[in-house]
SERO-930964 format. One record per atom (N, C-alpha, C): x, y, z negated; atom name. Coordinates in Angstrom, 2 decimals. Layout:
# residues N
{c1 = X&c2 = Y&c3 = Z&site = CA}
...
This chain:
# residues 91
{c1 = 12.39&c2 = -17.85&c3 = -6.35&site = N}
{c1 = 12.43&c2 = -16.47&c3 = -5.93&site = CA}
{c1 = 13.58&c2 = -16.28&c3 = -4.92&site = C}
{c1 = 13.44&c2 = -15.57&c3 = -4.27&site = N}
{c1 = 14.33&c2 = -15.03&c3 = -2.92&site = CA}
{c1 = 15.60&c2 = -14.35&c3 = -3.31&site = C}
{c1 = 17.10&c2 = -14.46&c3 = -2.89&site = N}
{c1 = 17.16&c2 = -13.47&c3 = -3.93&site = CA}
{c1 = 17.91&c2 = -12.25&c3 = -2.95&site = C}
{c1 = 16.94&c2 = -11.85&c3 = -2.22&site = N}
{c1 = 17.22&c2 = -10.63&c3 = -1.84&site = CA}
{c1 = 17.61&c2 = -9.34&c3 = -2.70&site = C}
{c1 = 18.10&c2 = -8.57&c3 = -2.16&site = N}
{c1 = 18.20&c2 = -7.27&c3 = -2.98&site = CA}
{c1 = 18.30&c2 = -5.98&c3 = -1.82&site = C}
{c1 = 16.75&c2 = -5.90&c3 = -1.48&site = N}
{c1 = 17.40&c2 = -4.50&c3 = -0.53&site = CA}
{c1 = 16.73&c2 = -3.23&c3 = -1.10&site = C}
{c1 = 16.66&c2 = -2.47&c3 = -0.48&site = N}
{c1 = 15.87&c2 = -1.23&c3 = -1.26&site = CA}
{c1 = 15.60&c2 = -0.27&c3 = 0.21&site = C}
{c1 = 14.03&c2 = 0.04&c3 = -0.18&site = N}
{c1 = 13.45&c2 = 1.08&c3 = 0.63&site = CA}
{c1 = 14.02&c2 = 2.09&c3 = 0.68&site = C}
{c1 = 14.95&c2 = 3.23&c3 = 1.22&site = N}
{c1 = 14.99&c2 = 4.80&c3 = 0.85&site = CA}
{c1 = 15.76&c2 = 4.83&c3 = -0.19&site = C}
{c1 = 16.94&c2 = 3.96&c3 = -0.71&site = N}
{c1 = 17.88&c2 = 4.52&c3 = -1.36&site = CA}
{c1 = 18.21&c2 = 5.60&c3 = -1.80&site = C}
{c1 = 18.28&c2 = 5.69&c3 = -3.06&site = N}
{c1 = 18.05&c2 = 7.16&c3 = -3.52&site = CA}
{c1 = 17.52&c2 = 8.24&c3 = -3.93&site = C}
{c1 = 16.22&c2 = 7.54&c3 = -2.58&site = N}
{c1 = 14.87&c2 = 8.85&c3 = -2.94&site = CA}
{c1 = 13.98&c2 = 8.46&c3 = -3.97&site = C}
{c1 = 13.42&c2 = 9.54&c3 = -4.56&site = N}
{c1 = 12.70&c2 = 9.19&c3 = -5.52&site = CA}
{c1 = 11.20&c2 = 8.75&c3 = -5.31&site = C}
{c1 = 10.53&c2 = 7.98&c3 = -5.53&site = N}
{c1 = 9.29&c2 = 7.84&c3 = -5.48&site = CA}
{c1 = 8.68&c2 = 7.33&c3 = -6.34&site = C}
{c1 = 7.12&c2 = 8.08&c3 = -6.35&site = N}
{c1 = 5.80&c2 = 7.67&c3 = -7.30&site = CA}
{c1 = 5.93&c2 = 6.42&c3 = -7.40&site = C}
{c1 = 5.09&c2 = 5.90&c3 = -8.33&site = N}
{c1 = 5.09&c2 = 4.45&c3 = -8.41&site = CA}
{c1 = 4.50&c2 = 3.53&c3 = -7.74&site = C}
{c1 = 3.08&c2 = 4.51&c3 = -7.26&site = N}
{c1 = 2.41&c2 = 3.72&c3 = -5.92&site = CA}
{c1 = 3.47&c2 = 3.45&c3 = -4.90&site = C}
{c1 = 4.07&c2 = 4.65&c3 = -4.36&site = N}
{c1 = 4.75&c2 = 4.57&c3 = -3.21&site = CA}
{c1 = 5.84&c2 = 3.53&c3 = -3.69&site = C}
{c1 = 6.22&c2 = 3.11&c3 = -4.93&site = N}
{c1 = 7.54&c2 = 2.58&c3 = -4.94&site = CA}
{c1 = 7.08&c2 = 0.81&c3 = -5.18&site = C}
{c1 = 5.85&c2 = 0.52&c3 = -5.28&site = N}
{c1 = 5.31&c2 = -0.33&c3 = -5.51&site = CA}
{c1 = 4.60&c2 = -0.76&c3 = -3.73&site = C}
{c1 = 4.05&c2 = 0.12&c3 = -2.71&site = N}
{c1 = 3.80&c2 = -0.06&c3 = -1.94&site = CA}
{c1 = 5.55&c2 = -0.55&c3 = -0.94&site = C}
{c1 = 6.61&c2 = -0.05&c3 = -1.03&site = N}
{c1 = 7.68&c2 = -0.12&c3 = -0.39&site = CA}
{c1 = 8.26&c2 = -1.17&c3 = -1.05&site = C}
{c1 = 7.79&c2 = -1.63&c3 = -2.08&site = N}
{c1 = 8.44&c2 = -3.06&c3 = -2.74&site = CA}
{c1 = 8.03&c2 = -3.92&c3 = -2.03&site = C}
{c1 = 6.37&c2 = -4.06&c3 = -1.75&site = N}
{c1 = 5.89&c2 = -4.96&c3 = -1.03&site = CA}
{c1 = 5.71&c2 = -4.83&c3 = 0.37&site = C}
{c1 = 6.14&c2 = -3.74&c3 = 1.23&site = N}
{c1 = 6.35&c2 = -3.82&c3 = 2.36&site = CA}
{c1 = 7.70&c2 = -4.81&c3 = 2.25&site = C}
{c1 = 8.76&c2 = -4.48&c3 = 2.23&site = N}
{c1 = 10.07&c2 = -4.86&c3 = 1.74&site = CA}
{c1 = 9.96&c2 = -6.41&c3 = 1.66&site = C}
{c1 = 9.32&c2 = -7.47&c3 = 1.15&site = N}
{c1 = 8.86&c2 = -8.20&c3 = 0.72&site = CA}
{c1 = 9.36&c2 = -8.46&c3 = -0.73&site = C}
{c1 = 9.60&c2 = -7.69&c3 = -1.72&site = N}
{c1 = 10.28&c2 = -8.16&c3 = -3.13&site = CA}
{c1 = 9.40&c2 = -8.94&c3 = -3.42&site = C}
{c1 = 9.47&c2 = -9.65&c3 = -4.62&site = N}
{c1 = 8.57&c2 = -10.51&c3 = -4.91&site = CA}
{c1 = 8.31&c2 = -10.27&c3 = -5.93&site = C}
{c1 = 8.67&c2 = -9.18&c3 = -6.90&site = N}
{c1 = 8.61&c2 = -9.18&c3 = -8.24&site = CA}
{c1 = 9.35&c2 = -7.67&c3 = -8.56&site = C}
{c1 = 8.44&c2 = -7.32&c3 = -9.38&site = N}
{c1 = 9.33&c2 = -5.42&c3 = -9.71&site = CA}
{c1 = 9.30&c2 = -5.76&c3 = -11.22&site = C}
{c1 = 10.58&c2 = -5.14&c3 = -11.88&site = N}
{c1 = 10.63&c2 = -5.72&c3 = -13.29&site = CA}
{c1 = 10.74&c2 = -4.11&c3 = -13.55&site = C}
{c1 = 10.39&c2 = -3.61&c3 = -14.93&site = N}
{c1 = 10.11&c2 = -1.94&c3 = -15.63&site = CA}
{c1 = 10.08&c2 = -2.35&c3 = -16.93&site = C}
{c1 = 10.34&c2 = -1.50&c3 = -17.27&site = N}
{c1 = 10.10&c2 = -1.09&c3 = -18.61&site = CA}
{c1 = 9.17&c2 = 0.28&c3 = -19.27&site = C}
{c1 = 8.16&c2 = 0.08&c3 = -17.41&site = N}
{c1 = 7.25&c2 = 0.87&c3 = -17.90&site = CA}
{c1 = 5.86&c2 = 0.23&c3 = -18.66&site = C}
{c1 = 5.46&c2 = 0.28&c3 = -19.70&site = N}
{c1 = 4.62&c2 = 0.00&c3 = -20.10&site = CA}
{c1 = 3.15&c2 = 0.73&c3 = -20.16&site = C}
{c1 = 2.85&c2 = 1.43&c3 = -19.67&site = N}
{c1 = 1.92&c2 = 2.11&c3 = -18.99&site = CA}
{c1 = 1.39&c2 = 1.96&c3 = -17.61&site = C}
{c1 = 2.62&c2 = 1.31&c3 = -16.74&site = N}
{c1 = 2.41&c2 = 1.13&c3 = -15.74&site = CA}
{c1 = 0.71&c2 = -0.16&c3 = -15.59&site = C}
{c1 = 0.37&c2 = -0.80&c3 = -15.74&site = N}
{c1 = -0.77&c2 = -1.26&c3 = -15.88&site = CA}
{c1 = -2.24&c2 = -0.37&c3 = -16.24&site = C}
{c1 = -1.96&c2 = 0.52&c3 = -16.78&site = N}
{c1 = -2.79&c2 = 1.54&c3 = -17.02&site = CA}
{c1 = -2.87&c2 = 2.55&c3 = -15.89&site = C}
{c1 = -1.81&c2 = 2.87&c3 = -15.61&site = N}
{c1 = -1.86&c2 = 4.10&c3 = -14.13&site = CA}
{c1 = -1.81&c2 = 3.49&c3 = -12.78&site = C}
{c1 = -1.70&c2 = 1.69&c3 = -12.89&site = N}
{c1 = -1.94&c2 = 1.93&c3 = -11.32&site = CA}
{c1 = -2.94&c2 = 0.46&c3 = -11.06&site = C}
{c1 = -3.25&c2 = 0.38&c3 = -10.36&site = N}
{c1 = -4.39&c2 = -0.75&c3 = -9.87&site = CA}
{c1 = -3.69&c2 = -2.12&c3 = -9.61&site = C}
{c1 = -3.47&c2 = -2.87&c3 = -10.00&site = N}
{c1 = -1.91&c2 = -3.95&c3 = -10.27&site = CA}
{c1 = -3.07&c2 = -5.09&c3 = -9.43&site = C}
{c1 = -4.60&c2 = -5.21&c3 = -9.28&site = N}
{c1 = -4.92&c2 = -6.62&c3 = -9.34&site = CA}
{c1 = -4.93&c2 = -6.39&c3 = -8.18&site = C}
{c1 = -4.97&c2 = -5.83&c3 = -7.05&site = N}
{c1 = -4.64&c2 = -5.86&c3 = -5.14&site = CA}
{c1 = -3.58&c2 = -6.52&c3 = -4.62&site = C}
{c1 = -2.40&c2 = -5.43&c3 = -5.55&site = N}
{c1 = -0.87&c2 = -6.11&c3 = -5.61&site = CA}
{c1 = -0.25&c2 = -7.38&c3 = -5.69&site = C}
{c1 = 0.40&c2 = -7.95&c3 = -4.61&site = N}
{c1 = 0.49&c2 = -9.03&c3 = -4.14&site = CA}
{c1 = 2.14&c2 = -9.34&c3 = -4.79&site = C}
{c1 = 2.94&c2 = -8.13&c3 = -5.22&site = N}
{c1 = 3.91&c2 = -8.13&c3 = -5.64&site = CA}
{c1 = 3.85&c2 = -8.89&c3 = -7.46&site = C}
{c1 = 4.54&c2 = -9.47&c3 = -8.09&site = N}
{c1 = 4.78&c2 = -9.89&c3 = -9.41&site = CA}
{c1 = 4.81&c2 = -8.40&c3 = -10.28&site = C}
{c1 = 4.38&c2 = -8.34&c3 = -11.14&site = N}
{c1 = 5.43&c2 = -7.29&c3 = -12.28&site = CA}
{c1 = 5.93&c2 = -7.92&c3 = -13.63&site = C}
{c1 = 7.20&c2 = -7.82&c3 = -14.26&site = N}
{c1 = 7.28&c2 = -8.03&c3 = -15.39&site = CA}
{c1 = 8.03&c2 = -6.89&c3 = -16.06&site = C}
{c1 = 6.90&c2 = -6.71&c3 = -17.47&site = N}
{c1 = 7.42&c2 = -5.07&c3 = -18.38&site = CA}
{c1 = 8.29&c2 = -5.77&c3 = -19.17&site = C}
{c1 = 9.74&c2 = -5.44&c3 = -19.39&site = N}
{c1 = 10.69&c2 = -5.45&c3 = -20.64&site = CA}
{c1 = 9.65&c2 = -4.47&c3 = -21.58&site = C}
{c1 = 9.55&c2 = -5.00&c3 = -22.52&site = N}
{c1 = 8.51&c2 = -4.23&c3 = -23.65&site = CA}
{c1 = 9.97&c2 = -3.25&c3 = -24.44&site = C}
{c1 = 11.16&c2 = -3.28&c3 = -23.95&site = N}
{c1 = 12.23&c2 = -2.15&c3 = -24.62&site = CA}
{c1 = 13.07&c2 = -1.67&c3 = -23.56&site = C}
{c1 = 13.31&c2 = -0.62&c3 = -23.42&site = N}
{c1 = 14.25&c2 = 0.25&c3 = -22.05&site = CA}
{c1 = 15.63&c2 = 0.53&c3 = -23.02&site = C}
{c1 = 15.52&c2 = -0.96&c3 = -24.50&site = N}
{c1 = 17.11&c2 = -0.15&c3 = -25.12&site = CA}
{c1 = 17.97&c2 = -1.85&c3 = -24.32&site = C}
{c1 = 18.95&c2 = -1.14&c3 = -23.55&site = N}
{c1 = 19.74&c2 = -1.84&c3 = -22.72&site = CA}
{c1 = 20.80&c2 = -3.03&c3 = -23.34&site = C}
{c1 = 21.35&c2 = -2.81&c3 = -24.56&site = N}
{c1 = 21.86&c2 = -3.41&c3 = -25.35&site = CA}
{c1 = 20.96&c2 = -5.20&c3 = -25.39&site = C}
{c1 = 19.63&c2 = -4.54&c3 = -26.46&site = N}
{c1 = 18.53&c2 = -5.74&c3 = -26.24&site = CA}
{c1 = 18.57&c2 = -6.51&c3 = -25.40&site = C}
{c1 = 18.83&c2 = -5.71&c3 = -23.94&site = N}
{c1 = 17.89&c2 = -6.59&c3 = -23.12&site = CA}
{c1 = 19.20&c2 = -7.29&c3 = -22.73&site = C}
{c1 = 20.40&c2 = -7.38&c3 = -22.67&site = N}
{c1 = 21.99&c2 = -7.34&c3 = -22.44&site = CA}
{c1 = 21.65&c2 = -9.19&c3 = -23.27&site = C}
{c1 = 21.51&c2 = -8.87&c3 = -24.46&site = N}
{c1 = 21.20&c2 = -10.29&c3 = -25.38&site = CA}
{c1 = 20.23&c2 = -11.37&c3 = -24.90&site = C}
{c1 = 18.82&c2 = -10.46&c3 = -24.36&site = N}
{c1 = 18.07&c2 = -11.55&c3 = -23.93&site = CA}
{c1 = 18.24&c2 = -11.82&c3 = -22.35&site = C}
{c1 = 19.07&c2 = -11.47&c3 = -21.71&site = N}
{c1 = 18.96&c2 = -11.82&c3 = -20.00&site = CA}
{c1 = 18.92&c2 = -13.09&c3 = -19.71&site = C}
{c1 = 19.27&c2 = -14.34&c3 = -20.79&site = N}
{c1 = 18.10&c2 = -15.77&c3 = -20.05&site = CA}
{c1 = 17.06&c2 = -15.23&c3 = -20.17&site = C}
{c1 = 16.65&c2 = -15.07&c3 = -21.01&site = N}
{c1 = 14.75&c2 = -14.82&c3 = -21.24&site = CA}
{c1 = 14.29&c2 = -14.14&c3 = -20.01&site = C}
{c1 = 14.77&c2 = -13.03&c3 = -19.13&site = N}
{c1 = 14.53&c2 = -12.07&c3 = -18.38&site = CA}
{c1 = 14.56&c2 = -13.19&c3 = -17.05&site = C}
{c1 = 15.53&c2 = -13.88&c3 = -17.34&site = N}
{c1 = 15.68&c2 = -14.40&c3 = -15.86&site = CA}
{c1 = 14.61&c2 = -15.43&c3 = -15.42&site = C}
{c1 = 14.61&c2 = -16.32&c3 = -16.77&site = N}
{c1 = 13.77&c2 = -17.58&c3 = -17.25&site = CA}
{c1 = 11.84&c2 = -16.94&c3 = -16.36&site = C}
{c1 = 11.76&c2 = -15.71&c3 = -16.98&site = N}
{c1 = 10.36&c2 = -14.96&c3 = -17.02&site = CA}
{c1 = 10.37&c2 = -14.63&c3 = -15.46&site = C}
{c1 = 11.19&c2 = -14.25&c3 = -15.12&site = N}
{c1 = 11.28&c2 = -14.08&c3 = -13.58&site = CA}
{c1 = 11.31&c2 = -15.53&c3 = -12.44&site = C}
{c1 = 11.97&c2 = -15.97&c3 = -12.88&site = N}
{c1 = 11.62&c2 = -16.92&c3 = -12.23&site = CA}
{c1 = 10.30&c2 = -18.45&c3 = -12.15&site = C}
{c1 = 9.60&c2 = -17.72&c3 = -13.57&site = N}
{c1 = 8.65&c2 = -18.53&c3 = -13.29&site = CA}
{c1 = 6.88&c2 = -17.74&c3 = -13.11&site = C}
{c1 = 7.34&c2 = -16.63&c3 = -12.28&site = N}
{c1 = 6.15&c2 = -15.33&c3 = -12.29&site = CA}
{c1 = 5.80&c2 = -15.93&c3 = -10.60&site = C}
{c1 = 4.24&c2 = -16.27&c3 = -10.09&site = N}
{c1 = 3.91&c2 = -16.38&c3 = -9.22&site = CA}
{c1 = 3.66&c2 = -15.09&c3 = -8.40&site = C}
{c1 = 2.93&c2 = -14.98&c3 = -7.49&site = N}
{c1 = 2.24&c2 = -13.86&c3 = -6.87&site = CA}
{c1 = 1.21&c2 = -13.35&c3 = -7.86&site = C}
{c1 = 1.40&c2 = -12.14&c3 = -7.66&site = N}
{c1 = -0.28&c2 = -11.40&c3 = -8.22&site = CA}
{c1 = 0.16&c2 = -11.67&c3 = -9.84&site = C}
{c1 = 0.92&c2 = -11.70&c3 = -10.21&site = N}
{c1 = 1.38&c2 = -11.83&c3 = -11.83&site = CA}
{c1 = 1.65&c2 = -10.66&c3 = -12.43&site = C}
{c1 = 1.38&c2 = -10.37&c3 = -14.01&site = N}
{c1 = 1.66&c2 = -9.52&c3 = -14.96&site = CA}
{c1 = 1.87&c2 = -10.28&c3 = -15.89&site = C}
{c1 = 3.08&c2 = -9.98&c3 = -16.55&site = N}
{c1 = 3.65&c2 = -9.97&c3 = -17.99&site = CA}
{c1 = 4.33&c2 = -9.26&c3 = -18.34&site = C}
{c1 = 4.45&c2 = -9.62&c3 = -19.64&site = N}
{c1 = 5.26&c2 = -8.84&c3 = -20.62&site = CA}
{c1 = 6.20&c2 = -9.66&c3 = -21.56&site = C}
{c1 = 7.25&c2 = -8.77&c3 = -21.58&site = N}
{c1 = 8.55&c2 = -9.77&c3 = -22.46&site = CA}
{c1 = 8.76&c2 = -8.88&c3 = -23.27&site = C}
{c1 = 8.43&c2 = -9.42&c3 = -24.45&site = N}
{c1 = 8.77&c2 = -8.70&c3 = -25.66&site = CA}
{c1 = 10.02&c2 = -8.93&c3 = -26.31&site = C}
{c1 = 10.87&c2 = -8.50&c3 = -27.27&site = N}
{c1 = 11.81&c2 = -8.26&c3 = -27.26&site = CA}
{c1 = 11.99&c2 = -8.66&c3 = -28.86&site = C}
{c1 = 12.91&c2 = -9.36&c3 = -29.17&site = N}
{c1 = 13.12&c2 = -8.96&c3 = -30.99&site = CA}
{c1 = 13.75&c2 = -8.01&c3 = -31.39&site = C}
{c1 = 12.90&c2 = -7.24&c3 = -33.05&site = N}
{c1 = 13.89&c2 = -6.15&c3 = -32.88&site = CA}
{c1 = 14.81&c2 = -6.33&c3 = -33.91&site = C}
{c1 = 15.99&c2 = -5.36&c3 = -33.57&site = N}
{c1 = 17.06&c2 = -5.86&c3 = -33.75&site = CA}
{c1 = 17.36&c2 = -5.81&c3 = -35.56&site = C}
{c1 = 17.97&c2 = -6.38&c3 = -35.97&site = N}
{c1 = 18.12&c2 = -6.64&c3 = -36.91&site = CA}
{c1 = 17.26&c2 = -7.69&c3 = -37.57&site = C}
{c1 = 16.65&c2 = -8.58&c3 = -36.74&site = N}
{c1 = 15.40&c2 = -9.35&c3 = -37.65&site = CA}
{c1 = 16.16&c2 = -10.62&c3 = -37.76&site = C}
């Protein structure tokens, strides 16, 4: 993976199409969320960009697993969906 980091429009807010279309103008290679819906509201199989969902938006978690995050990222081709699930805590 590239490891760019730029960003379209800093700041501004945008839909997810639009923020998913400006990812891949941009060339990111990969948008990571913790939206899990996102597969449901938007048309992902066109998208040339990667996605991977953190299956938890609790920051702590994901603080513990960031090999796993990185590991998952770096082995996501084009046109990819996954999901990283998370242990929960206390197990």
């Amino acid at each position: 993976m590239k490891g760019r980091r730029r960003s379209s429009g800093a700041g501004v807010k945008l839909r997810k199409r639009q923020l998913l279309d400006a990812a891949e103008r941009d060339e990111f290679e990969v948008l990571v969320t913790t939206d899990q819906r996102l597969k449901y509201q938007q048309n992902l199989s066109q998208r040339k960009i990667a996605v991977l969902v953190l299956m938890t938006a609790n920051w702590p978690a994901i603080q513990l697993q960031v090999e796993s995050v990185v590991e998952a990222i770096a082995t996501l081709k084009p046109r990819d969906y996954r999901e990283l699930a998370f242990p929960k805590s206390g197990a």
